[in-house]
HTML snippet that shows the backbone in 3Dmol.js (N, CA, C, O; Angstrom):
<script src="https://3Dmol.org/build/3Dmol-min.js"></script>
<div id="view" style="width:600px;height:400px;position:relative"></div>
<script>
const pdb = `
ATOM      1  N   UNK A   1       0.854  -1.205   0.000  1.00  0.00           N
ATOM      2  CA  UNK A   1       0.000   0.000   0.000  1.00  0.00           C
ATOM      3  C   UNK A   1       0.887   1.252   0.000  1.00  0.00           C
ATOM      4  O   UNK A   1       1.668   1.406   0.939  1.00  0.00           O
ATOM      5  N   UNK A   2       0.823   2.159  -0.988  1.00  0.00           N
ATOM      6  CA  UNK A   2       1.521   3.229  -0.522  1.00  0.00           C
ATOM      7  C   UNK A   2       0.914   4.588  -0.041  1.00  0.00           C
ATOM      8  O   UNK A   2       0.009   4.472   0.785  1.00  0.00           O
ATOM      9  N   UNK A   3       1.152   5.468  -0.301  1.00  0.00           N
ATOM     10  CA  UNK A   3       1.235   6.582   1.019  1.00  0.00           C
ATOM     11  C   UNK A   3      -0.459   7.233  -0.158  1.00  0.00           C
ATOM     12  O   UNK A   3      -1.270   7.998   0.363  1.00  0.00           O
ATOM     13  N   UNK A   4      -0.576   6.932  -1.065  1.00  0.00           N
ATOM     14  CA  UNK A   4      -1.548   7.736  -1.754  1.00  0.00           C
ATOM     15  C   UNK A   4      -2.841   7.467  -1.262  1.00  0.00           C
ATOM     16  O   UNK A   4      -3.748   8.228  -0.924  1.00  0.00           O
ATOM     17  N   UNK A   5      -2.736   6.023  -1.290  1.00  0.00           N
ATOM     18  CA  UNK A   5      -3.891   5.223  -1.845  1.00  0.00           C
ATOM     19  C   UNK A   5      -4.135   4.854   0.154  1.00  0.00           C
ATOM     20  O   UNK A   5      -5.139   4.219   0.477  1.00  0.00           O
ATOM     21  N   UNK A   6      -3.272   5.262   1.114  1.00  0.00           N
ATOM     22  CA  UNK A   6      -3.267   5.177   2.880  1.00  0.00           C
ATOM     23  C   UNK A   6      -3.975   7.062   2.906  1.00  0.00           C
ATOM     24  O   UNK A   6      -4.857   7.399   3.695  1.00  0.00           O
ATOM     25  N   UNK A   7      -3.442   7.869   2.047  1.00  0.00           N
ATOM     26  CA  UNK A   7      -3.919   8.989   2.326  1.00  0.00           C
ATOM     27  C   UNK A   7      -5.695   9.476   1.512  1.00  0.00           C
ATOM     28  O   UNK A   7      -6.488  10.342   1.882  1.00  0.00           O
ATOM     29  N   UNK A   8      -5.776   8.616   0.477  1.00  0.00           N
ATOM     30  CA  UNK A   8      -6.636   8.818   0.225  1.00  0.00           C
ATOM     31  C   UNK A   8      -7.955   7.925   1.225  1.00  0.00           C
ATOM     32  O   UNK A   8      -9.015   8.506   1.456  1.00  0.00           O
ATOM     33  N   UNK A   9      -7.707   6.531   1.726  1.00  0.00           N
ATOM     34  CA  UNK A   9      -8.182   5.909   2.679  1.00  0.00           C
ATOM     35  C   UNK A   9      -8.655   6.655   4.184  1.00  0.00           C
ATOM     36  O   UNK A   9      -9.494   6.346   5.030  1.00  0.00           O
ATOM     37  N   UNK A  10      -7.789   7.652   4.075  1.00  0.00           N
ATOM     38  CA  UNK A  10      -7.882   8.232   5.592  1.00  0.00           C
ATOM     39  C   UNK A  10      -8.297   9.397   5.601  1.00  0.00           C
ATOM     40  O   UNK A  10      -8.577   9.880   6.698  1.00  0.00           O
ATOM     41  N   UNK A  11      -8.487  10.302   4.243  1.00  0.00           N
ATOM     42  CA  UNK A  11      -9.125  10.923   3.922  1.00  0.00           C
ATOM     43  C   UNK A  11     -11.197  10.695   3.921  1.00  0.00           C
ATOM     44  O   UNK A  11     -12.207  11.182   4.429  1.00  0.00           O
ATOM     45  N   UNK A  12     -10.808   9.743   3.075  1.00  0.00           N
ATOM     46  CA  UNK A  12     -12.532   9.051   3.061  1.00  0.00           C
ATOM     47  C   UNK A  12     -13.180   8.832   4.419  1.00  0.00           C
ATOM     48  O   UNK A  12     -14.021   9.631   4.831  1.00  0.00           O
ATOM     49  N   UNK A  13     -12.761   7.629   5.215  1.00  0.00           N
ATOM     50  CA  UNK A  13     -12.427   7.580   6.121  1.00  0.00           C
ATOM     51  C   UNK A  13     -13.292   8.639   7.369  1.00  0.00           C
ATOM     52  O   UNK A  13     -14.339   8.442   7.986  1.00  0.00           O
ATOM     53  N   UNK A  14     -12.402   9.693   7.382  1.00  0.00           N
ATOM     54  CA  UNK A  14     -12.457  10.756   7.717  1.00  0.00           C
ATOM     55  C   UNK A  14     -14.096  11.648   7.621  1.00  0.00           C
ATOM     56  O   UNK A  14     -14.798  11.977   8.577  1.00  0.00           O
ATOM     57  N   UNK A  15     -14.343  11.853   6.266  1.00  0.00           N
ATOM     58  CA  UNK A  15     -15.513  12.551   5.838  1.00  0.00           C
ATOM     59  C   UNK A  15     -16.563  11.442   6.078  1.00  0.00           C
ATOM     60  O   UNK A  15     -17.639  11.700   6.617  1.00  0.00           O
ATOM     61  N   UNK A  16     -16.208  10.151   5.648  1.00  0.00           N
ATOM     62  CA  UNK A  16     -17.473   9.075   6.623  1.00  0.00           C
ATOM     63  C   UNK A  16     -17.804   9.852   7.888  1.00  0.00           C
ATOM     64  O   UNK A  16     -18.591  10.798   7.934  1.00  0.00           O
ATOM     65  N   UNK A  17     -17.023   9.280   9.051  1.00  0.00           N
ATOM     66  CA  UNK A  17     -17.040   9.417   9.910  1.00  0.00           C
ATOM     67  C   UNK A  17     -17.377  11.082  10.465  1.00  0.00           C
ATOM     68  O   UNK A  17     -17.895  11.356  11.547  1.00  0.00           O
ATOM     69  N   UNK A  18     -17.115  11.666   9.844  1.00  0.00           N
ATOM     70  CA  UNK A  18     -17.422  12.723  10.322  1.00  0.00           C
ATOM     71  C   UNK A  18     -19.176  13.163   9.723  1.00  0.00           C
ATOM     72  O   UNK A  18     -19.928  13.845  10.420  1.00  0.00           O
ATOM     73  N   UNK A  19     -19.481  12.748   8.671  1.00  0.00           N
ATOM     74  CA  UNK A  19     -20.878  12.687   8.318  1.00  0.00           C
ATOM     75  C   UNK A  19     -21.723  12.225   8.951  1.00  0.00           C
ATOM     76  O   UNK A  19     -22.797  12.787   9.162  1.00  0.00           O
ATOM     77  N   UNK A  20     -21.292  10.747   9.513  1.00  0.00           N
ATOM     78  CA  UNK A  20     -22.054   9.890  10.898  1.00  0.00           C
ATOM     79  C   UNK A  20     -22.073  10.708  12.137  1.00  0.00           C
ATOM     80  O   UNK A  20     -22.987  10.740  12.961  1.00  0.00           O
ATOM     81  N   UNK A  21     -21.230  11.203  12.162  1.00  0.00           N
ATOM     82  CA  UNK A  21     -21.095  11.868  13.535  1.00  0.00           C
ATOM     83  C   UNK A  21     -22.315  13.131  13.553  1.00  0.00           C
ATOM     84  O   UNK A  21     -22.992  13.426  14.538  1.00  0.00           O
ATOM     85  N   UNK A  22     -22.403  13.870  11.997  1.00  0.00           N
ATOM     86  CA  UNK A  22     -23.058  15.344  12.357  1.00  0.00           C
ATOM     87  C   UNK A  22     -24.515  14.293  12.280  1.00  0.00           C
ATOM     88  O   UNK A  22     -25.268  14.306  13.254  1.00  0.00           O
ATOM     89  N   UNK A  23     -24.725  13.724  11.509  1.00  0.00           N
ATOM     90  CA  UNK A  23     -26.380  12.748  11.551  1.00  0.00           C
ATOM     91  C   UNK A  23     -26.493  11.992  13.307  1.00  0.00           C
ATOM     92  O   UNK A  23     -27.478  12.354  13.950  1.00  0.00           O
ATOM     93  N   UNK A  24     -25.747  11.235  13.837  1.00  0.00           N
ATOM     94  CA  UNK A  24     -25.669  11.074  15.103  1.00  0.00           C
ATOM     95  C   UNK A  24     -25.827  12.214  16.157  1.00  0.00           C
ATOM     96  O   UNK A  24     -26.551  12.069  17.142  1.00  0.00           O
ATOM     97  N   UNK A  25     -25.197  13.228  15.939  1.00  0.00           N
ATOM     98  CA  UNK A  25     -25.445  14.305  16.723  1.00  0.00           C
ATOM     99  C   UNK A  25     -27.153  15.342  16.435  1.00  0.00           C
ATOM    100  O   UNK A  25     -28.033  15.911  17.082  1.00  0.00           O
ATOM    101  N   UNK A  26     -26.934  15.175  15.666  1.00  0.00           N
ATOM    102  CA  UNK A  26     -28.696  15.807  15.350  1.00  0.00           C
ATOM    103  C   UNK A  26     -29.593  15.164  15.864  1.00  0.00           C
ATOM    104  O   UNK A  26     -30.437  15.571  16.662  1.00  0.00           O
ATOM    105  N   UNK A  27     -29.399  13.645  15.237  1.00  0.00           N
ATOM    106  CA  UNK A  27     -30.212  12.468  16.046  1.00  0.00           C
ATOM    107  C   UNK A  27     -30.576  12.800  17.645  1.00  0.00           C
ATOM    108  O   UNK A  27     -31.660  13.136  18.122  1.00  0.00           O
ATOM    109  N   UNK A  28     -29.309  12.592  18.295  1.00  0.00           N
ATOM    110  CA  UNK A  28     -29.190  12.744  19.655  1.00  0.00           C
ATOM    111  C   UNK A  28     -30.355  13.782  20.040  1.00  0.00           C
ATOM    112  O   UNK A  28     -31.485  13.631  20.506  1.00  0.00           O
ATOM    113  N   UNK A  29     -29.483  15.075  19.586  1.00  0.00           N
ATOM    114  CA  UNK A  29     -29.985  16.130  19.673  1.00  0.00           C
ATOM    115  C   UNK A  29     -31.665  16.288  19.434  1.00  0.00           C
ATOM    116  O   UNK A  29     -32.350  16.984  20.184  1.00  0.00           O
ATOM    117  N   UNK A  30     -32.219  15.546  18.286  1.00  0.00           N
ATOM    118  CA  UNK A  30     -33.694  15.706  18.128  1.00  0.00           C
ATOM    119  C   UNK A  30     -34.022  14.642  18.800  1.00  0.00           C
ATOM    120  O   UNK A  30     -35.182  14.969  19.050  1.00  0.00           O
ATOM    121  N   UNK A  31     -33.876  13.442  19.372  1.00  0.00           N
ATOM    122  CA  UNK A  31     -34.450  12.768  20.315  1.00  0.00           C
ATOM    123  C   UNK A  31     -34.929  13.674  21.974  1.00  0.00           C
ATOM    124  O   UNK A  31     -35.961  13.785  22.637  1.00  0.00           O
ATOM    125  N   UNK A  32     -33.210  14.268  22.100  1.00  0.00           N
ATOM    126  CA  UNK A  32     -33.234  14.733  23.436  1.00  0.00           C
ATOM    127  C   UNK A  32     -34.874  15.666  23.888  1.00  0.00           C
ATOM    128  O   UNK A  32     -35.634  15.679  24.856  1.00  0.00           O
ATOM    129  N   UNK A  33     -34.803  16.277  22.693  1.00  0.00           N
ATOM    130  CA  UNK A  33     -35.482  17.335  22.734  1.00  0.00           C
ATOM    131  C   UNK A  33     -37.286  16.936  22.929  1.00  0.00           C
ATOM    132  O   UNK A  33     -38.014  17.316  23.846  1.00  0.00           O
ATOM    133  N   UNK A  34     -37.686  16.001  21.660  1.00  0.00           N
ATOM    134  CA  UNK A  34     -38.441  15.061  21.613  1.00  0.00           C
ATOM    135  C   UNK A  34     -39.162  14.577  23.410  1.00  0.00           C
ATOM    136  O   UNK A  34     -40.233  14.698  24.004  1.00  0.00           O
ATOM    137  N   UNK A  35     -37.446  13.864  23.747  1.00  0.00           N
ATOM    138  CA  UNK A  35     -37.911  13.268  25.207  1.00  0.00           C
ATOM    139  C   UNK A  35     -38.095  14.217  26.435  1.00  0.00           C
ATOM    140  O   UNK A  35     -38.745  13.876  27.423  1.00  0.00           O
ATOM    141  N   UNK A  36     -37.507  15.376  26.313  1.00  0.00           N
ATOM    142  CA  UNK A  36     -38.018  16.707  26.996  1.00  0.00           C
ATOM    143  C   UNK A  36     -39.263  17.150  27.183  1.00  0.00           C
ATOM    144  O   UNK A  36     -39.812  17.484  28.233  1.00  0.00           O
ATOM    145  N   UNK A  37     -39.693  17.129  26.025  1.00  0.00           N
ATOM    146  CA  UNK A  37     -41.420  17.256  25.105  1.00  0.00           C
ATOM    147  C   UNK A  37     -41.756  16.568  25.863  1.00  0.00           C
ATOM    148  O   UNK A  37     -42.126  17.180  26.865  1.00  0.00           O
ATOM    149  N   UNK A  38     -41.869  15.140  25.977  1.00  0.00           N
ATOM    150  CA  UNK A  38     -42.914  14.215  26.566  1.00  0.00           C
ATOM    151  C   UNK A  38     -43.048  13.669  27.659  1.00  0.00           C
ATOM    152  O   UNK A  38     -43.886  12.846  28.026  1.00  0.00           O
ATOM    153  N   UNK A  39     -41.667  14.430  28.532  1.00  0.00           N
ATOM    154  CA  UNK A  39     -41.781  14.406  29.830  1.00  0.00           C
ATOM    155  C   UNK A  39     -42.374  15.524  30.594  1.00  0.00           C
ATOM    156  O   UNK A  39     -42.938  15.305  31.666  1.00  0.00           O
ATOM    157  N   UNK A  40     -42.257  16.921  30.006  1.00  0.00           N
ATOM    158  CA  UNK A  40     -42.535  18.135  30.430  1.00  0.00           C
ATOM    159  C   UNK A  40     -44.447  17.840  30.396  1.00  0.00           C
ATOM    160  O   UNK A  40     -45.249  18.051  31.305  1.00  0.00           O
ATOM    161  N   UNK A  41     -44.711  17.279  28.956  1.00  0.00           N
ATOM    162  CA  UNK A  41     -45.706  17.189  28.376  1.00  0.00           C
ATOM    163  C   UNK A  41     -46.738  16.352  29.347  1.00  0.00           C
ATOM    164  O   UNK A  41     -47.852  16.698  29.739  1.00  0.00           O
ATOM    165  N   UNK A  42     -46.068  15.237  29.587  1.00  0.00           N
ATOM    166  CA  UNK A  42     -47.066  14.016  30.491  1.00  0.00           C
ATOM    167  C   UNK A  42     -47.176  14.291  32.074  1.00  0.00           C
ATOM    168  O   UNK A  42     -47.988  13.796  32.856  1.00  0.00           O
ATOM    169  N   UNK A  43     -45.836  15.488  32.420  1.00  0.00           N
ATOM    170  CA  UNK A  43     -45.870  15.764  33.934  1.00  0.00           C
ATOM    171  C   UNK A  43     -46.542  17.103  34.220  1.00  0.00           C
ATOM    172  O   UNK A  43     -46.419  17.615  35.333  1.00  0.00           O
ATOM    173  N   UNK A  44     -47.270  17.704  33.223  1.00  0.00           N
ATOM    174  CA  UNK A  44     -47.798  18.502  33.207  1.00  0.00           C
ATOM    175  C   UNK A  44     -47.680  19.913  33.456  1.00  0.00           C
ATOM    176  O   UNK A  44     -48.580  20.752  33.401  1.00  0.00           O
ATOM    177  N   UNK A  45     -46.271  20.103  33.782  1.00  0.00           N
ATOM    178  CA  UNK A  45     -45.369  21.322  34.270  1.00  0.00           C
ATOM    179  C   UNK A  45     -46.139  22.444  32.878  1.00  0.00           C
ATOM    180  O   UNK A  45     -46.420  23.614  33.140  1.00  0.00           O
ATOM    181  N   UNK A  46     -46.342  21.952  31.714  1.00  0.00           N
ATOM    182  CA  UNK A  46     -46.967  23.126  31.039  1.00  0.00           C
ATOM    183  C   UNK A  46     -48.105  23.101  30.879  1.00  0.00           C
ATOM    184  O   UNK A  46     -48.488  22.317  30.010  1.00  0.00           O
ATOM    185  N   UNK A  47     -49.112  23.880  31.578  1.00  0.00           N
ATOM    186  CA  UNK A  47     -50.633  23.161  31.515  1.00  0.00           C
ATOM    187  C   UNK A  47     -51.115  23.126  29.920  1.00  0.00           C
ATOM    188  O   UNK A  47     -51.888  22.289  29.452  1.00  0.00           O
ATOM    189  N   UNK A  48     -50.415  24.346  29.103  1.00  0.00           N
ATOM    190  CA  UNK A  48     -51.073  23.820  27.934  1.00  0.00           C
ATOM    191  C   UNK A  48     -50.534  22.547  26.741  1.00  0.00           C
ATOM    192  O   UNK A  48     -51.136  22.340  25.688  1.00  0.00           O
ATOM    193  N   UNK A  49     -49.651  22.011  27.053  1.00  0.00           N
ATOM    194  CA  UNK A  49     -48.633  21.164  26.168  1.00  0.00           C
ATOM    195  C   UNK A  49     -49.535  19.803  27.000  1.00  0.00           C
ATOM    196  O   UNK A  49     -49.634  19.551  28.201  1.00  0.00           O
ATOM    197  N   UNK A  50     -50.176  19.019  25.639  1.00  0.00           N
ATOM    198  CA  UNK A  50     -50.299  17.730  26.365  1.00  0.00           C
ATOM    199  C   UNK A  50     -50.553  16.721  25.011  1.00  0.00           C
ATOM    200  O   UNK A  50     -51.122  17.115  23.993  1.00  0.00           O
ATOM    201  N   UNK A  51     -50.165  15.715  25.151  1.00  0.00           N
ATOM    202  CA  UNK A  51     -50.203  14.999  23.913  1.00  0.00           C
ATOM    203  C   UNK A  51     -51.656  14.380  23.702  1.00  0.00           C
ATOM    204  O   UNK A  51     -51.943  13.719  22.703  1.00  0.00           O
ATOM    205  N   UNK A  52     -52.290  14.578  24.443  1.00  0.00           N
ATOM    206  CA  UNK A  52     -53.475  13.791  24.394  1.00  0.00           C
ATOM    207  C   UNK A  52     -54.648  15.339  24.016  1.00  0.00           C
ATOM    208  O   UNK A  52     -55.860  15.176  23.876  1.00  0.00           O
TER     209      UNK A  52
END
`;
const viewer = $3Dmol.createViewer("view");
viewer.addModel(pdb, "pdb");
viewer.setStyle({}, {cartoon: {color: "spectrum"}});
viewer.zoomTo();
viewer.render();
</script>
């Protein structure tokens, strides 16, 4: 293997992983938020927010 075809690997690589990461982090991020919603929501702390 030489240094091109290791740099182009780790390049790719790279932009994978970093693509997974910003979709993983949004994920996270819109779950968190989601599960905020439906705890705030079901414990009634906002009288007008209710899923039902």
């Amino acid at each position: 293997m030489n240094n091109w075809t290791l740099t182009l690997l780790l390049n790719w690589g790279g932009l994978a992983l970093k693509k997974f990461m910003k979709k993983f982090y949004f994920n996270t991020l819109f779950n968190t938020v989601l599960l905020i919603t439906s705890i705030t929501a079901f414990t009634g702390d906002h009288g007008s927010i209710h899923p039902w």
